[in-house]
BASE-187688 format. One record per atom (N, C-alpha, C, CB): residue in one letter; x, y, z. Coordinates in Angstrom, 3 decimals, always signed. Glycine has a CB too. Layout:
  marse      east     north        up
      A         X         Y         Z
...
This chain:
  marse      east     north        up
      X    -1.207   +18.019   -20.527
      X    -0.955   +17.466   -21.838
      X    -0.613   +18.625   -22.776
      X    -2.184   +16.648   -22.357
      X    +0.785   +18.354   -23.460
      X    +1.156   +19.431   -24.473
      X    +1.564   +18.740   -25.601
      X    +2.263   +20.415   -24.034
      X    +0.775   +19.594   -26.622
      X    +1.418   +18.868   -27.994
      X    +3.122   +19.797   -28.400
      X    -0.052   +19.163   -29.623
      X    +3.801   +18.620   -28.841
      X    +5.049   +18.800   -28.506
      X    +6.285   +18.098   -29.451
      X    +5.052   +18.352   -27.165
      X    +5.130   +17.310   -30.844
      X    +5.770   +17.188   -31.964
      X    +4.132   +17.121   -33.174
      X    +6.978   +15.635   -31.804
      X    +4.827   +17.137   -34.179
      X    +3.374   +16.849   -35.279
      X    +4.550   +16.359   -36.471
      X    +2.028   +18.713   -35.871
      X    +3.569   +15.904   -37.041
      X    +4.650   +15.216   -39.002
      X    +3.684   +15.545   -39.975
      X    +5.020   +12.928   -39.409
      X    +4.404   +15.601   -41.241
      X    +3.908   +16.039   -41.990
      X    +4.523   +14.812   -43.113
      X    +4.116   +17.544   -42.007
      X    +4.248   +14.334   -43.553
      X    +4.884   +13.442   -44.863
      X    +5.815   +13.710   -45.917
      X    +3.990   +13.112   -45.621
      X    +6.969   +13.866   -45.927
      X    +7.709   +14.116   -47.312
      X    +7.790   +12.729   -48.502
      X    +9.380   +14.560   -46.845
      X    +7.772   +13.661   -49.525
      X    +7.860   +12.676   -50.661
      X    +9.770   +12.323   -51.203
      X    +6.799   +13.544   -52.092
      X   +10.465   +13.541   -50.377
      X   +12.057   +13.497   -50.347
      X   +12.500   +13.979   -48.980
      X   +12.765   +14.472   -51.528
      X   +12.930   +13.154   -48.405
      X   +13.510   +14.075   -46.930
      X   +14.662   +14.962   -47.161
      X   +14.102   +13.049   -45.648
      X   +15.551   +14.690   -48.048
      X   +16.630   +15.385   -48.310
      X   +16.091   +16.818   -48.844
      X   +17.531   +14.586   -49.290
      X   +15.393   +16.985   -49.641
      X   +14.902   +17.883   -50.395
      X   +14.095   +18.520   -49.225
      X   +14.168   +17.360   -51.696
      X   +12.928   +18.084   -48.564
      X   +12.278   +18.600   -47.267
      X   +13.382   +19.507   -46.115
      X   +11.650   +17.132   -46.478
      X   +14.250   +18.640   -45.630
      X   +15.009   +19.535   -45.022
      X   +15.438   +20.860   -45.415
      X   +15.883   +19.000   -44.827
      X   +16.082   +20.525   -46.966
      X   +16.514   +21.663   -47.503
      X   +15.435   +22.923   -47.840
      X   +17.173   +21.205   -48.658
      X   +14.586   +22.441   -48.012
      X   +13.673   +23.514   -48.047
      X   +13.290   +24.126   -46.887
      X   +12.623   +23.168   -48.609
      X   +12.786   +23.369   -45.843
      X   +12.259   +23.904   -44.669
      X   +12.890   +24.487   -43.450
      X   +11.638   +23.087   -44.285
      X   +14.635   +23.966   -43.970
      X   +15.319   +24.956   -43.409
      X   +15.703   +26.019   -43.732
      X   +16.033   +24.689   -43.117
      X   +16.263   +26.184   -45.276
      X   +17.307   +26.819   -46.314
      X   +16.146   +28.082   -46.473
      X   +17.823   +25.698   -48.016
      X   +14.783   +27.409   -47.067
      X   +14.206   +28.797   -47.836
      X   +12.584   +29.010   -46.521
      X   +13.595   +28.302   -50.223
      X   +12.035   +28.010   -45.593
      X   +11.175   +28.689   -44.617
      X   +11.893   +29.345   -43.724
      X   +10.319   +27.864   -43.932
      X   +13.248   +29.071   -42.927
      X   +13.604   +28.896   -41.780
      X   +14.005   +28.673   -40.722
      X   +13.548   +28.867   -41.695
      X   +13.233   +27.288   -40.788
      X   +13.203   +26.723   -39.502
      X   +14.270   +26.104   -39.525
      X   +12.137   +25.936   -39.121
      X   +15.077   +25.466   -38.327
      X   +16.464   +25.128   -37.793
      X   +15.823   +23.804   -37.349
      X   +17.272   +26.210   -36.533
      X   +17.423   +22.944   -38.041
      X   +17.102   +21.521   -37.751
      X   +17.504   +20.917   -36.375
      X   +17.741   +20.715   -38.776
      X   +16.773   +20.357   -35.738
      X   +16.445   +19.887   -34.756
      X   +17.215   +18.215   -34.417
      X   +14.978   +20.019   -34.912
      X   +16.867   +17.689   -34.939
      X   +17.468   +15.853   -35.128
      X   +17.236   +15.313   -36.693
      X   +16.321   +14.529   -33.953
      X   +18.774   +14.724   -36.542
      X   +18.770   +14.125   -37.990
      X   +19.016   +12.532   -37.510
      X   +20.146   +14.853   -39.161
      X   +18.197   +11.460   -37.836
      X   +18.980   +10.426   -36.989
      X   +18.819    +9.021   -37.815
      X   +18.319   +10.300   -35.324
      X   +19.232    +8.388   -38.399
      X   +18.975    +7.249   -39.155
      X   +18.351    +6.339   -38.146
      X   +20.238    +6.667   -39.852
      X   +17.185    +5.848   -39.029
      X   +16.425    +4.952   -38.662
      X   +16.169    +3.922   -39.714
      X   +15.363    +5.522   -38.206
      X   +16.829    +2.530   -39.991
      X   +16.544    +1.965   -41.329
      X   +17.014    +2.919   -42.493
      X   +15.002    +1.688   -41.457
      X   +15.942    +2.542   -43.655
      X   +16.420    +3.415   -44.222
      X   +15.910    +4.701   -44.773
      X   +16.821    +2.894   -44.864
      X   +15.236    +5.157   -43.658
      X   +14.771    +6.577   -43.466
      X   +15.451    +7.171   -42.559
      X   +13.454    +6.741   -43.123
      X   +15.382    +8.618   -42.351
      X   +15.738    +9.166   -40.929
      X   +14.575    +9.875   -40.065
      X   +16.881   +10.236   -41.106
      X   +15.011    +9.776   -38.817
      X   +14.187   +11.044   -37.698
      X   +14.557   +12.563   -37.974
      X   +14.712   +10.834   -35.911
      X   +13.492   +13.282   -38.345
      X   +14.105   +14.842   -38.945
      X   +13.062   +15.688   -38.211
      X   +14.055   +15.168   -40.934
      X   +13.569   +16.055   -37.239
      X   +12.721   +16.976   -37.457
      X   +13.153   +18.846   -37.194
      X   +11.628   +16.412   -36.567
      X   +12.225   +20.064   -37.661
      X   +12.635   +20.888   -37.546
      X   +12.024   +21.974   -36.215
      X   +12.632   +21.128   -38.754
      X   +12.264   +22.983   -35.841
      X   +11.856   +23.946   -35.054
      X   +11.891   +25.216   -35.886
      X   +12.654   +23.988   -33.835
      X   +11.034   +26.025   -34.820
      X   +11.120   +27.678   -35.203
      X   +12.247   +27.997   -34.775
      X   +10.077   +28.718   -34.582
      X   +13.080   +29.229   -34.957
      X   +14.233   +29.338   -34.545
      X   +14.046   +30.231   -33.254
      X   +15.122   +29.831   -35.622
      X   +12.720   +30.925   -33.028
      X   +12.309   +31.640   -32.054
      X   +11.763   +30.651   -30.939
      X   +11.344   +32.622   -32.568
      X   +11.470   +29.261   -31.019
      X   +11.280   +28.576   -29.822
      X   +12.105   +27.275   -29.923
      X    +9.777   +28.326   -29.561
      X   +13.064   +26.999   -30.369
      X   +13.810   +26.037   -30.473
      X   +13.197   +24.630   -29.798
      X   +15.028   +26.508   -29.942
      X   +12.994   +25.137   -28.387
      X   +12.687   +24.322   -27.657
      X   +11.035   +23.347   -27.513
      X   +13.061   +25.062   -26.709
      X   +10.198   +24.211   -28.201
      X    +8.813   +24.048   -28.002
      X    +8.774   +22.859   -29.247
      X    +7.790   +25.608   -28.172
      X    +7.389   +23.416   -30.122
      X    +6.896   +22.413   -31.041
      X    +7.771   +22.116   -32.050
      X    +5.713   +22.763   -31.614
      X    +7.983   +20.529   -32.225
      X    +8.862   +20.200   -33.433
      X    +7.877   +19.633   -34.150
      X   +10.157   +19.258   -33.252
      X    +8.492   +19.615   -35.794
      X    +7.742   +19.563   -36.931
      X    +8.257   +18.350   -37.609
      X    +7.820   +20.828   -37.756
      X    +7.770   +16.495   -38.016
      X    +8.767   +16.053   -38.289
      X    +8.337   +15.789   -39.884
      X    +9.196   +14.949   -37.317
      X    +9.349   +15.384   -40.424
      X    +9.323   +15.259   -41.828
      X    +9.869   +13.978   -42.150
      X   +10.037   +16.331   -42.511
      X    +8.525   +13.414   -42.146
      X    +8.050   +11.565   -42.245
      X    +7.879   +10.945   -43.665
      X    +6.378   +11.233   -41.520
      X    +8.958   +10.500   -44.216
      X    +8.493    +9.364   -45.334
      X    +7.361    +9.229   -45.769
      X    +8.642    +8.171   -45.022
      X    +7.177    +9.488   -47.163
      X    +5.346    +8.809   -47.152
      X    +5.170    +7.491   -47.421
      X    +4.287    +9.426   -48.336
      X    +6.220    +6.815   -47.529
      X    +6.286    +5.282   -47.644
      X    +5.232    +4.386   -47.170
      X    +7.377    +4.844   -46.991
      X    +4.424    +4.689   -46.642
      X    +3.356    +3.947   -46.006
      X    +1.999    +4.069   -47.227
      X    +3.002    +4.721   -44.323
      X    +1.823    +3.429   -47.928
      X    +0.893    +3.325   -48.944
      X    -0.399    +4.396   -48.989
      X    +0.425    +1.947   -48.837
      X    -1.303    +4.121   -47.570
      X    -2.059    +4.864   -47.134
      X    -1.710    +6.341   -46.780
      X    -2.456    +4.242   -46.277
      X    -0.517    +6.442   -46.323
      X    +0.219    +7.669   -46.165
      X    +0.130    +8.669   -47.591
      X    +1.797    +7.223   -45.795
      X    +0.666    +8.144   -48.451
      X    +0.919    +8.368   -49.771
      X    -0.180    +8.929   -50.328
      X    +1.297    +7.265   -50.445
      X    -1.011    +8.029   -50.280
      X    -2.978    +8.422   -51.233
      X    -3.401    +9.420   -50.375
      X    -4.617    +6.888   -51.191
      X    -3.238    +9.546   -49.010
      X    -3.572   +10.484   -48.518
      X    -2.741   +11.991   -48.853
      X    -3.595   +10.028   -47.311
      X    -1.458   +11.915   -48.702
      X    -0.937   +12.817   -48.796
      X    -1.249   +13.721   -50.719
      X    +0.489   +12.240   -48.247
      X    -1.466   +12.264   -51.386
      X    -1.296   +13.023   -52.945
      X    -3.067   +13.238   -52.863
      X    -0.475   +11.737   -54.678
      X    -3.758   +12.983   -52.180
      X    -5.161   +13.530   -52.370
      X    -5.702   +14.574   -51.892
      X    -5.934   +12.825   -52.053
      X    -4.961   +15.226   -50.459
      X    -4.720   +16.360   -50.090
      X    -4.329   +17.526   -51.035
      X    -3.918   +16.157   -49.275
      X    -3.290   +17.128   -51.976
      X    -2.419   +18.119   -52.292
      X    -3.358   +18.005   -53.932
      X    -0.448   +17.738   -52.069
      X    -3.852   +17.177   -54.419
      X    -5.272   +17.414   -55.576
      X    -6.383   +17.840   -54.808
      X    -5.871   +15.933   -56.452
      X    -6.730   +17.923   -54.018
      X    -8.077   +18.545   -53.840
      X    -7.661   +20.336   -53.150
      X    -9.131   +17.346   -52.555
      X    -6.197   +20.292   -53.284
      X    -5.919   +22.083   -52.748
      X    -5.770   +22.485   -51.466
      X    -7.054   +23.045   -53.047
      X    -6.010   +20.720   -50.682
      X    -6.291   +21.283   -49.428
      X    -4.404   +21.358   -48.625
      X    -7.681   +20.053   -48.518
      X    -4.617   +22.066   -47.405
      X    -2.669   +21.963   -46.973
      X    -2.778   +21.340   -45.846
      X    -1.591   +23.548   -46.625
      X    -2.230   +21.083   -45.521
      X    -1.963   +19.523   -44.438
      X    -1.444   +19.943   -43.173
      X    -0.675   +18.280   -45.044
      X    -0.967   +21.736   -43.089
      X    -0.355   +22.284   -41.906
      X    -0.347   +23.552   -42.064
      X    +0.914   +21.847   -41.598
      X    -0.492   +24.524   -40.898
      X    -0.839   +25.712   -40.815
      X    +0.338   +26.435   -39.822
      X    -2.326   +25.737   -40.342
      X    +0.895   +27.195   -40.839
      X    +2.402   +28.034   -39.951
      X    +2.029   +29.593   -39.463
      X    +4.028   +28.290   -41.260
      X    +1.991   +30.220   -38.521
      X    +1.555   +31.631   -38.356
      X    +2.931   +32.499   -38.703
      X    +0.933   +31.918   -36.724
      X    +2.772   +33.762   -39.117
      X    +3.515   +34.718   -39.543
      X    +2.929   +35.834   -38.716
      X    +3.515   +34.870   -41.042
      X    +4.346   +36.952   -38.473
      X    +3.892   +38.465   -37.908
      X    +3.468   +38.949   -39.061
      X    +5.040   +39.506   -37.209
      X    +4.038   +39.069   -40.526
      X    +3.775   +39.609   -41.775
      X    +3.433   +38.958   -43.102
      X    +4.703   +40.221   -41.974
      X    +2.763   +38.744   -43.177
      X    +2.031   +37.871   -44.284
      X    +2.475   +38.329   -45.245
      X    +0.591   +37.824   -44.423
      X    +2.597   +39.696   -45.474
      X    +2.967   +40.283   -46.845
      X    +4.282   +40.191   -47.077
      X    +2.620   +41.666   -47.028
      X    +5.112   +39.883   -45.855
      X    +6.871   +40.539   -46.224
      X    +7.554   +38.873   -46.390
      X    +7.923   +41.789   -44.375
      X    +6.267   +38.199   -45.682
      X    +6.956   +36.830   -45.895
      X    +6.000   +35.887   -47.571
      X    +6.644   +35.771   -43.968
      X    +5.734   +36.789   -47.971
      X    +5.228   +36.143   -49.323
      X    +5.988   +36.317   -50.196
      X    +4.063   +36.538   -49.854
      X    +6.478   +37.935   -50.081
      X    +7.335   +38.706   -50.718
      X    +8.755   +38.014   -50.839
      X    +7.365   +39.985   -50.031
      X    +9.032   +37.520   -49.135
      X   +10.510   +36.702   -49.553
      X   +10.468   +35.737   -49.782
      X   +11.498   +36.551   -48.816
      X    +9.272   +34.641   -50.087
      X    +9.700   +33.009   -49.996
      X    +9.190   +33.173   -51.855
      X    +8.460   +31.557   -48.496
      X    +7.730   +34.441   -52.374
      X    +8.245   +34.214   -54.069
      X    +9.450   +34.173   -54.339
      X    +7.890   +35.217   -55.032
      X   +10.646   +35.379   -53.969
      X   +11.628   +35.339   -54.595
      X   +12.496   +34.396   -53.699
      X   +12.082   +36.656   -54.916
      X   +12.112   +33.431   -53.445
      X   +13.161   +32.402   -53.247
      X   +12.661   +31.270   -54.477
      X   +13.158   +31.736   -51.477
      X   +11.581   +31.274   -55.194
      X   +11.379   +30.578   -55.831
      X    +9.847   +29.844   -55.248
      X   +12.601   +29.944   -55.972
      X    +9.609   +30.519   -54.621
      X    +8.204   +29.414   -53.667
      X    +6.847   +29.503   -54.450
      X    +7.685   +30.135   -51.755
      X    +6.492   +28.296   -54.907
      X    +5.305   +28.263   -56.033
      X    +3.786   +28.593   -55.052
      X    +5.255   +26.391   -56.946
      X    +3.252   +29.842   -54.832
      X    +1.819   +30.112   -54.214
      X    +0.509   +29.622   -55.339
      X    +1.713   +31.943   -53.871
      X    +0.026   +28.860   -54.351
      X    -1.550   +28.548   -55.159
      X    -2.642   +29.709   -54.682
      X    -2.315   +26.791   -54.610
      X    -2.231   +30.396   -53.487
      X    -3.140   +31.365   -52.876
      X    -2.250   +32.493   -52.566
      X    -3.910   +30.823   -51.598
      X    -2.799   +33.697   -53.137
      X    -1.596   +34.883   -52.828
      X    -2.380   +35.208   -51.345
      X    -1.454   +36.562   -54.223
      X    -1.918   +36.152   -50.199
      X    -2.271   +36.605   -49.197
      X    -4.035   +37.324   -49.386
      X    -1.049   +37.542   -48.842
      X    -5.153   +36.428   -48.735
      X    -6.413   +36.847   -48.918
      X    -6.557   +36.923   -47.271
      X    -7.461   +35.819   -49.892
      X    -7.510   +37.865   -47.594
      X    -8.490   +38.128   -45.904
      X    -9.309   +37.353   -45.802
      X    -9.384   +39.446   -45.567
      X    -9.520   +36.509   -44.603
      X   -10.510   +35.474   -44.425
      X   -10.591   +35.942   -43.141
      X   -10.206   +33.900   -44.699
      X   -11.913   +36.929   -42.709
      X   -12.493   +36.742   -41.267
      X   -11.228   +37.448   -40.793
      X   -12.862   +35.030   -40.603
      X   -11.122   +36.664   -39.397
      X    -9.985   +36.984   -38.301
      X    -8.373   +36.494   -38.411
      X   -10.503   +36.329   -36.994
      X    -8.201   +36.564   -39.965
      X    -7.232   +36.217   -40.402
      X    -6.552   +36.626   -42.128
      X    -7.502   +34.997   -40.084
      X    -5.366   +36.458   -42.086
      X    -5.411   +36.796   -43.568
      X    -4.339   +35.484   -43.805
      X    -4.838   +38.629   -44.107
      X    -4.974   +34.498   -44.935
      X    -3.967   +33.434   -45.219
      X    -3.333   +33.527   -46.711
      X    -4.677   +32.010   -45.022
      X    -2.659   +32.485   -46.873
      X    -1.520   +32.265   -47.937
      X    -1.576   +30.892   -48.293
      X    -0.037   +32.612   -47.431
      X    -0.961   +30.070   -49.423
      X    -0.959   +28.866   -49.308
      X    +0.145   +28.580   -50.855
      X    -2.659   +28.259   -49.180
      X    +1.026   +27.556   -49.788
      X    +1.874   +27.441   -50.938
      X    +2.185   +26.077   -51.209
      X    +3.085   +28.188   -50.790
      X    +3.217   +25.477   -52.078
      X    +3.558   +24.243   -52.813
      X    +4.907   +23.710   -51.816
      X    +3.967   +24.607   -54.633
      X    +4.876   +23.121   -51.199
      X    +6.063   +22.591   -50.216
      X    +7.507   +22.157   -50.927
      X    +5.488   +21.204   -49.420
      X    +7.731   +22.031   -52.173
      X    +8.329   +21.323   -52.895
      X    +8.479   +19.561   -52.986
      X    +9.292   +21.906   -52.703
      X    +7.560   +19.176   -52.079
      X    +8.067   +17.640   -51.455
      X    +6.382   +17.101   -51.129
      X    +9.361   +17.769   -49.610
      X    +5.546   +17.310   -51.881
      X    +4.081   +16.942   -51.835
      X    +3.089   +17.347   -51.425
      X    +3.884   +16.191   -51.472
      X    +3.357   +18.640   -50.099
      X    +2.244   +18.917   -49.512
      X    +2.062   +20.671   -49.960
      X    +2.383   +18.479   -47.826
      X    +0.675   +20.940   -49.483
      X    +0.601   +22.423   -49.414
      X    +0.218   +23.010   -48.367
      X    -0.114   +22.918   -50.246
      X    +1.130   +23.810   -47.540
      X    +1.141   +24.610   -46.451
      X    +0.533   +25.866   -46.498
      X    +2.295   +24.771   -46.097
      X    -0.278   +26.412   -45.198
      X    -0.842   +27.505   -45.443
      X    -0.265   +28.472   -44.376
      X    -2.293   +27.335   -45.475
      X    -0.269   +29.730   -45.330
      X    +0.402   +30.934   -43.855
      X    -0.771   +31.401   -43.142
      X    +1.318   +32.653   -44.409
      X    -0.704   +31.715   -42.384
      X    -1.895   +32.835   -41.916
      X    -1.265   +34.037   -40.991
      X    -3.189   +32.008   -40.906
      X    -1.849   +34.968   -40.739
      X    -1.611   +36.038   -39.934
      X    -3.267   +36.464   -39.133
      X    -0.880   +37.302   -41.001
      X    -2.786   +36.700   -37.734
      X    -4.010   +37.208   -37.563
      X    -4.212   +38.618   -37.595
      X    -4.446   +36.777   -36.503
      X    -6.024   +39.006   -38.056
      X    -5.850   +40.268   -38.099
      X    -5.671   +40.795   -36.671
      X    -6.911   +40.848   -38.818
């Protein structure tokens, strides 16, 4: 058993893509109309093939309260690893990327945590 997709809720898919490709990265994977949402999802560009990330409508009511109660109580809904915590804080501020947590040492790790543009808050980490 391998995990081999995960979702995360957008509050705009259009806007989600663009971000999570344009200013994290990651390379889009499937764009596919479904109704009137689509199947989106993205990859790392270093494993194309492995874990995809999808970026799911929050249209589902419960979806929604969850997702906007997450993102009021501070907490982030998904955890991305980095080789450089510092060089990638450095480039996604000046892309415009709103941080609620600048790069802190926690234990066996040093994390980050930022504003997704599209509802959620993602956290970086690096290990030490």
């Amino acid at each position: 058993m391998r995990i081999k997709l995960t979702s995360i809720m957008v509050n705009d898919q259009d806007r989600a893509l663009r971000f999570y490709t344009e200013v994290l990265g990651f390379k889009q994977k499937h764009d596919i109309p479904v109704g009137e949402y689509r199947w989106i999802t993205v990859t790392s560009p270093e494993e194309p093939d492995d874990l995809e990330l999808a970026l799911e409508p929050n249209a589902n009511p419960a979806g929604k309260a969850f997702q906007e109660a997450m993102f009021a109580q501070g907490i982030p809904v998904a955890a991305f690893e980095v080789g450089d915590i510092q060089a990638e804080f450095a480039r996604l501020t000046a892309h415009g990327v709103a941080f609620t947590r600048e790069p802190t040492s926690a234990g066996p790790v040093t994390i980050s945590v930022f504003a997704d543009t599209c509802g959620n808050l993602i956290q970086l980490y690096q290990p030490n």
